[in-house]
C-alpha positions in Angstrom: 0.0 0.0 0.0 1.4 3.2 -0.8 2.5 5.9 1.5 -0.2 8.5 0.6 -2.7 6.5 2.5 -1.3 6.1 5.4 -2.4 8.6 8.2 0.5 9.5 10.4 -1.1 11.8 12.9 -3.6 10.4 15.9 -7.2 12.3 15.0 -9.2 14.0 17.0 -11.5 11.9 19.6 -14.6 11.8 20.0 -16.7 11.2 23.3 -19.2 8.4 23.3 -21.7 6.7 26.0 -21.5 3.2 26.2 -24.5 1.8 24.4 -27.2 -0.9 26.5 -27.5 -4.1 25.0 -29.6 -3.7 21.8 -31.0 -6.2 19.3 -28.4 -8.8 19.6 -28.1 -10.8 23.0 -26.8 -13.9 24.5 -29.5 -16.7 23.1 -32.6 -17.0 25.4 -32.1 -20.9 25.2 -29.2 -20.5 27.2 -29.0 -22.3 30.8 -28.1 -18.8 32.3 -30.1 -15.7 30.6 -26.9 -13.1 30.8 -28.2 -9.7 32.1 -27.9 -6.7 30.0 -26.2 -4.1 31.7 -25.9 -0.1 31.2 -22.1 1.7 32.0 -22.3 4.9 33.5 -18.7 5.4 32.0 -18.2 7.9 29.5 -15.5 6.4 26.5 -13.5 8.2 24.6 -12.6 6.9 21.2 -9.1 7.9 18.9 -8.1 7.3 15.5 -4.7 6.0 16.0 -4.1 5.1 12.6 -6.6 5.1 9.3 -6.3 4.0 5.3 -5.8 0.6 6.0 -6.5 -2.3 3.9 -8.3 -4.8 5.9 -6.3 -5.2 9.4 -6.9 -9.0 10.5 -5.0 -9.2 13.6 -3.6 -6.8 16.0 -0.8 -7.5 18.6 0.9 -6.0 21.0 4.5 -6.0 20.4 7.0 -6.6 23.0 8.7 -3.6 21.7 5.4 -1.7 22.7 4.4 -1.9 19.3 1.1 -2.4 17.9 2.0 -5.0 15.3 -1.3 -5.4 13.0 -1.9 -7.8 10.0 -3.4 -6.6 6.6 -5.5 -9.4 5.1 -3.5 -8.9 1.5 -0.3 -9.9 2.9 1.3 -6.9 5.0 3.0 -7.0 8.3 3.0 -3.2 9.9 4.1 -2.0 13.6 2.0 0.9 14.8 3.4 3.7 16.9 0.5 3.6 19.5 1.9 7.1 20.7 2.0 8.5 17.1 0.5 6.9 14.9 2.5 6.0 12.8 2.8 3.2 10.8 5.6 0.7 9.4 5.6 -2.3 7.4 8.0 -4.8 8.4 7.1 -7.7 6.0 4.9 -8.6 3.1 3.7 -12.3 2.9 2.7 -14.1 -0.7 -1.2 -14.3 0.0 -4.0 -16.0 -2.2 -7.1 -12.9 -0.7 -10.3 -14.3 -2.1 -13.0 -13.7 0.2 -11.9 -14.6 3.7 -8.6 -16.1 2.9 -5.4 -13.8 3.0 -2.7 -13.1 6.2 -4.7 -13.6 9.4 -3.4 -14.2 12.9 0.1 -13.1 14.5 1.4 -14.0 17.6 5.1 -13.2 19.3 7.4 -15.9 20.6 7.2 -15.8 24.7 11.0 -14.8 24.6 10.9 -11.9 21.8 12.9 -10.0 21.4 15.8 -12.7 22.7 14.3 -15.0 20.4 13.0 -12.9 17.5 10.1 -15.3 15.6 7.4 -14.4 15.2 4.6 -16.5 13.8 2.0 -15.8 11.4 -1.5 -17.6 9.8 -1.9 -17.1 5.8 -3.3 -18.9 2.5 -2.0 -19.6 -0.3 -3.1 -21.4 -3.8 -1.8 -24.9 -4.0 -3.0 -26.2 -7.9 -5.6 -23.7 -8.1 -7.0 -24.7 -4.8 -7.2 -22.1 -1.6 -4.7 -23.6 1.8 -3.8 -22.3 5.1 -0.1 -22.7 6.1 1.2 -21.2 9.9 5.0 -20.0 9.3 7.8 -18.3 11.8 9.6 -16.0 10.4 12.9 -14.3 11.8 12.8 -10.2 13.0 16.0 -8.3 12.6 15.1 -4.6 14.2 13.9 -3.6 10.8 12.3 -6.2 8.9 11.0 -9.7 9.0 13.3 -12.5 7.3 12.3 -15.5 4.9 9.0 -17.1 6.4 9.8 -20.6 7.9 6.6 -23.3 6.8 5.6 -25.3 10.1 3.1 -26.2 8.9 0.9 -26.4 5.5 -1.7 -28.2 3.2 -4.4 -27.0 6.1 -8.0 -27.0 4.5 -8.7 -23.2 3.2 -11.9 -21.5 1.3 -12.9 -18.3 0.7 -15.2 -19.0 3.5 -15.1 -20.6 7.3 -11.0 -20.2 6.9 -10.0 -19.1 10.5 -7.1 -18.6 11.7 -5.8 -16.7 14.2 -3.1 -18.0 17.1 -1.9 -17.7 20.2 1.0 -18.6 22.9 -0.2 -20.2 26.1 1.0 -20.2 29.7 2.0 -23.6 28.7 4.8 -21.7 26.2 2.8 -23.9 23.0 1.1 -22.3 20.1 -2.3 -22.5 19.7 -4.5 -22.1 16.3 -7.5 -21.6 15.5 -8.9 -23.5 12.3 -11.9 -23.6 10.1 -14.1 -26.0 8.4 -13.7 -24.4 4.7 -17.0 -25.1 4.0 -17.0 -29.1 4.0 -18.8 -29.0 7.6 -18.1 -32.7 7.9 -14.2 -31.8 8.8 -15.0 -30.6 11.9 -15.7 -34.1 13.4 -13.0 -36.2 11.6 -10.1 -36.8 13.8 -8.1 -37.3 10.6 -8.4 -33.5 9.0 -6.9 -30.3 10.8 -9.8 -28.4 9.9 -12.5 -27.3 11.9 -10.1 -27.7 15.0 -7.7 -25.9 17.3 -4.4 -27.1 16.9 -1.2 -27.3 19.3 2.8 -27.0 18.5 5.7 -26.7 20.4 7.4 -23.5 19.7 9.6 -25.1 16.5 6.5 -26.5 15.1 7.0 -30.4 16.7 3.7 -32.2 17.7 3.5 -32.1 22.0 3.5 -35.6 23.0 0.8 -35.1 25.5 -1.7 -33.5 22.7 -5.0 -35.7 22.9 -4.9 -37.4 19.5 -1.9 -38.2 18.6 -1.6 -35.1 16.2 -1.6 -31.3 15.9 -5.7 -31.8 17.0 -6.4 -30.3 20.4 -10.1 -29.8 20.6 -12.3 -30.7 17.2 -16.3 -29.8 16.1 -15.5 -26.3 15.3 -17.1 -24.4 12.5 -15.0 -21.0 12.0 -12.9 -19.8 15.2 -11.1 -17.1 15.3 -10.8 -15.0 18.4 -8.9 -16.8 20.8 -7.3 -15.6 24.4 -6.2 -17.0 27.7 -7.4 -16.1 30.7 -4.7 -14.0 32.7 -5.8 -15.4 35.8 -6.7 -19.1 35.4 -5.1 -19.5 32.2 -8.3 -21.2 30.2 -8.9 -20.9 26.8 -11.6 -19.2 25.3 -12.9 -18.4 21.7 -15.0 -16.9 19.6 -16.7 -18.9 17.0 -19.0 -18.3 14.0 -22.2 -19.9 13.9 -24.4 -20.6 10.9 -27.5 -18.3 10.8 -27.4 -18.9 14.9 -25.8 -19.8 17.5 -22.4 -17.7 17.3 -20.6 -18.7 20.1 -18.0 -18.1 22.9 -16.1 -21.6 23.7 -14.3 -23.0 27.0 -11.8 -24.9 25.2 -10.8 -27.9 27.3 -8.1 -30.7 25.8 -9.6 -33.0 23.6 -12.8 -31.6 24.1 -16.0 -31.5 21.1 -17.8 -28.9 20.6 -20.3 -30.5 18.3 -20.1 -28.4 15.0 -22.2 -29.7 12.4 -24.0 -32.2 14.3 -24.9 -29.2 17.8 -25.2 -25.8 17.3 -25.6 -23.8 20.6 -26.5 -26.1 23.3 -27.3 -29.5 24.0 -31.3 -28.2 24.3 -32.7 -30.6 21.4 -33.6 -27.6 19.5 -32.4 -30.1 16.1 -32.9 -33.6 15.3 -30.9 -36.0 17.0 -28.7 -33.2 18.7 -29.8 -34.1 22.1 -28.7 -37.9 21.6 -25.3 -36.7 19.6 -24.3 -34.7 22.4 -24.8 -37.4 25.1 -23.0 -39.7 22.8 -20.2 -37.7 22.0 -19.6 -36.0 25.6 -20.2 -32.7 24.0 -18.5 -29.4 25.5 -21.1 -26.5 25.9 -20.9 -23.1 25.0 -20.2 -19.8 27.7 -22.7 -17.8 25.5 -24.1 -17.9 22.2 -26.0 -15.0 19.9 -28.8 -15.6 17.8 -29.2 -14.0 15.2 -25.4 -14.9 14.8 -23.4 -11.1 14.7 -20.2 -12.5 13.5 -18.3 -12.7 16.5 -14.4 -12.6 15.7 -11.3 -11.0 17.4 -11.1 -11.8 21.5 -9.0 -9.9 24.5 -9.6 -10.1 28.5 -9.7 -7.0 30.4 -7.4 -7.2 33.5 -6.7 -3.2 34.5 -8.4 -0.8 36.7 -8.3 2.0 34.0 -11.7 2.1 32.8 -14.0 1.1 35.6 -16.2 -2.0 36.7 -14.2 -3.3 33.5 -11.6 -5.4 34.9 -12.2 -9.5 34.6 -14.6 -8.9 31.8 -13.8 -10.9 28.3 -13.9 -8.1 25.1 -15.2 -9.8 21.9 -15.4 -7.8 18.8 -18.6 -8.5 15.7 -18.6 -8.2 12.5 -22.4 -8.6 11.1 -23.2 -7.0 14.5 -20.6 -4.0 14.5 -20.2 -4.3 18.3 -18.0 -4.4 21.1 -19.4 -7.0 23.6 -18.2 -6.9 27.2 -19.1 -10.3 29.0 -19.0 -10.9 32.5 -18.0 -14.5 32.8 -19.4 -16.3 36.5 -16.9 -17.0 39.0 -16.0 -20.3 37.7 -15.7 -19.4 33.9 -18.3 -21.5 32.9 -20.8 -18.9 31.8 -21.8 -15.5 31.3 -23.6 -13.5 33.9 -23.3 -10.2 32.3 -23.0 -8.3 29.0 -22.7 -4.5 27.8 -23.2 -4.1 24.0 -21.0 -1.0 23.0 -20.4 1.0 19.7 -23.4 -0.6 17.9 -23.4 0.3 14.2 -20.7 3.5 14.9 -17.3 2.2 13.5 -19.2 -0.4 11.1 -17.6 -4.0 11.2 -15.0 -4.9 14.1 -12.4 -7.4 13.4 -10.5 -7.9 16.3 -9.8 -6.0 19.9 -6.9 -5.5 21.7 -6.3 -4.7 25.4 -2.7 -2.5 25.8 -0.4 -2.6 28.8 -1.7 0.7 30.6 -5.5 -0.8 30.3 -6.7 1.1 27.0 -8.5 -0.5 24.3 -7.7 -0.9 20.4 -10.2 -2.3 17.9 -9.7 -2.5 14.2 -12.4 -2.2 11.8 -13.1 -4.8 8.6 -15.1 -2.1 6.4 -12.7 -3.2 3.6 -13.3 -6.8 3.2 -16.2 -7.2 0.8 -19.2 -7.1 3.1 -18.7 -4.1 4.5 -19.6 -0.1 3.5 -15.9 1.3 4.1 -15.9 5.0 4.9 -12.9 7.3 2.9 -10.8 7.0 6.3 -11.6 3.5 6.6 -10.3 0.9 7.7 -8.7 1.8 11.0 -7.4 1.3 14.5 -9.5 2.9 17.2 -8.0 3.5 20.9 -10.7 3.5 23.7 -10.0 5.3 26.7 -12.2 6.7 30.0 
C-alpha cells in the first residue's frame, strides 16, 4: 500500500456513551439468561491510525508496538503514541473472500528469540490452503518465512485462523471448516479444529490425539485468548445463521459443529442424543441471530472502571463491542454491555494494551462491509 494512505497523525477523539444491549443478546435458550447491563462510564474513542487495507489481527508487540496484520499480505508495527505506521514484512497471500494473512502471535522470549509466527493462505493447484510460518525479525524487517506447517484446509469462507501462545509456552490455532462441515468431526483433518505446537512447530506428545488436533467440532474460530488469571482458553466462533458462540476450550474436548449448534437443548434432530453420545462441550454464551463474533482480548486493569475480569469480543455482522462478564468459575456469562453498535461499522479484532486502553480495528474493507474514505482503522478507547 502506498504511503499517501497512510495517516500518520492520531485524529481528534470523539466522546461516546456506552450503548445498552440492543437487538443482539446472548441466546434466550441458554442455561443462564446473561443480564444486559448499562455503564455509566463515559469512552473516549481515537483514531490512532486510518487507510488501512483490511487489518486482520492486532498485537501487541513486546517492543510496545502495535503489530497489526493486513488481510493482503502486509506485516506493519504501529506507533500507538503517534500513529505511525511501518511495514515490516509482506507475505505471498491468495485474498479471495476470507482467505489472506490472518493471525500473529510473538514468541514468549521476543525479542531474545525474535520469531514471530503468522497464519496465511496460499493457492496450491488452483486450490485455496492455510499454512502457519515463523519468520525471523531483525530490528527492521522480518526474514524469509519458515513453513511449520501447511496443506491446512482453506476457502474463501469458514478459513480461520488466528493464534496464540499459552501459559503452557505452545502455540495454539484456530482453524476452520472451509465449508466441508463434515471436517470438523474427523479426527483425521486439521480443519474445523484448534491445533497445538511446540514453539519449532513439533507435535506435543501429550496432545490428545496423537496429532496437531487439540479440541475438534468447530465451525469458524477465530478469536482466541487466555485467561490472565486461570489460564483457560476461550474463543469466539461463527455460527451458521445462529448460534455464534464463545467456547471453554478444554483438551480433547468436542464442541459438536455440524451435528450441535448452541447447546445440548434438542432444538435439532438427533442433537440431544449426539451430544450425550459424544460428551459434548457447551458453549459460555451464544447470539442468535449470529453477529459474527471474531477477534477476543480479557480485560485485566483498573483504567476504565467496573471493567476489569470482563472478556472483550469484537462482531462483524453486528458492528459491536461485547463486554461479558464471565461467572466466577468461567463456565458462563452472567453479564453483557453491547457498546459502539453500528458506529465504526464491522469490528475485526480488539486489543487490550499494557496501561488498560483498548484498540479495535475495523473490517469495512473486506467485501461485506460499507468502508468510509478513512476506513479501515485502529480505534483506541480510553475513560
Amino acid at each position: 500500500m502506498s504511503a499517501r494512505r497512510r495517516l500518520r497523525r492520531i485524529a481528534p477523539p470523539m466522546m461516546l456513551g456506552a450503548a445498552a444491549l440492543g437487538a443482539f443478546g446472548p441466546h434466550t435458550r441458554s442455561r443462564h439468561v446473561a443480564a444486559s447491563v448499562d455503564s455509566p462510564v463515559q469512552l473516549r474513542v481515537e483514531t490512532v491510525v486510518a487507510r488501512l487495507d483490511t487489518p486482520w489481527d492486532l498485537a501487541w508487540g513486546p517492543d510496545n508496538f502495535i503489530w497489526v496484520t493486513e488481510r493482503g499480505g502486509t506485516i506493519s508495527r504501529v506507533n500507538p503514541r503517534t500513529g505511525t505506521i511501518t511495514p515490516v514484512g509482506q507475505i505471498d497471500v491468495v485474498e479471495r473472500g476470507e482467505s489472506g494473512l490472518m493471525g500473529l502471535a510473538f514468541h514468549p522470549d521476543f525479542p531474545g528469540t525474535p520469531y514471530v509466527y503468522v497464519a496465511h493462505s496460499y493457492s496450491s493447484f488452483g486450490r485455496i490452503r492455510n499454512r502457519l510460518v515463523r519468520l525471523r525479525f531483525d530490528g527492521a524487517a522480518l526474514g524469509d518465512p519458515i513453513v511449520l506447517m501447511d496443506g491446512i484446509p482453506g476457502n474463501s469462507n469458514h478459513n480461520g485462523s488466528r493464534l496464540a501462545v499459552g501459559p503452557d509456552r505452545m502455540l495454539y490455532m484456530t482453524t476452520g471448516d472451509a465449508g466441508r462441515a463434515a471436517r470438523a468431526q474427523d479426527l483425521g483433518s486439521v480443519a474445523g479444529k484448534i491445533l497445538r505446537f511446540h514453539l519449532d512447530g513439533r507435535r506435543p506428545r501429550d496432545n490428545p490425539f496423537d496429532s496437531f488436533v487439540y479440541s475438534y467440532g468447530h465451525r469458524n474460530p477465530q478469536g482466541i485468548v487466555f485467561h490472565p488469571q486461570t489460564g483457560a482458553l476461550y474463543i469466539a466462533e461463527h455460527g451458521p445463521d445462529t448460534n455464534d458462540e464463545v467456547n471453554r476450550v478444554t483438551i480433547g474436548g468436542n464442541y459438536g459443529w455440524p451435528e450441535v449448534h448452541g447447546f445440548c437443548d434438542g432444538d435439532r434432530r438427533g442433537e440431544e442424543t449426539f451430544c450425550r453420545s459424544n460428551t459434548v462441550v457447551e458453549p459460555v454464551t451464544v447470539w442468535t441471530p449470529t453477529v459474527g463474533v471474531s477477534g477476543a482480548d480479557f480485560y485485566d486493569h483498573d483504567l476504565i472502571p467496573g471493567w476489569r475480569g470482563s472478556l472483550l469480543v469484537t462482531s462483524l455482522r453486528g458492528g459491536t463491542l461485547f463486554r461479558l462478564v464471565l461467572s466466577e468459575d468461567g463456565s458462563e456469562v452472567v453479564e453483557q454491555e453491547s457498546l459502539f453498535r453500528g458506529e465504526f461499522g464491522r469490528l475485526r479484532d480488539v486489543l487490550v494494551g499494557p496501561g488498560g486502553e483498548v484498540y479495535l480495528a475495523t473490517s469495512n474493507h473486506d467485501g461485506r462491509g460499507t468502508a468510509a474514505t478513512n476506513d479501515d482503522r485502529i480505534l483506541r478507547i480510553l475513560p
